[in-house]
C-alpha positions in Angstrom: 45.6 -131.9 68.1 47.3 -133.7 65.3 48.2 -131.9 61.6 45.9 -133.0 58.8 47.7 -134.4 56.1 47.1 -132.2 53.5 47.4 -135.0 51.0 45.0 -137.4 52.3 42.1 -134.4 52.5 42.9 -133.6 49.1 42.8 -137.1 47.6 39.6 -137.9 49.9 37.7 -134.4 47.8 38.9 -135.4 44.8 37.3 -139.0 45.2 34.1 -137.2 46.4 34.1 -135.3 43.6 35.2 -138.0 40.8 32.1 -140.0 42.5 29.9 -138.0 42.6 30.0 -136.2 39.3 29.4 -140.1 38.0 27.0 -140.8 39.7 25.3 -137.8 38.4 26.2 -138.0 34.8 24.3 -142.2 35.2 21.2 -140.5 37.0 21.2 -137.5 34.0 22.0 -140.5 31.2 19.2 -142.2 32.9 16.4 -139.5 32.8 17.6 -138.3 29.1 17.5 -142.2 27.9 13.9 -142.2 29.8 12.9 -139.1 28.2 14.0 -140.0 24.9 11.9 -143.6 25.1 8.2 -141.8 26.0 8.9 -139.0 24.0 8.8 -140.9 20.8 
């Protein structure tokens, strides 16, 4: 069984997480911007 590299699994979660919360704030920006348009 080989030794995780600590490093790599820390680098790959921060990725995921750097990704992720982007993708999230674009979908959120999205809806608000939508929201905004029918609203007024």
């Amino acid at each position: 069984m080989k030794k995780i590299d600590k490093n790599k699994v820390y680098a790959f979660i921060g990725r995921a997480v750097v990704y992720t919360s982007l993708y999230v704030g674009a979908v959120a920006f999205t809806v608000f911007a939508f929201l905004q348009n029918t609203i007024y």
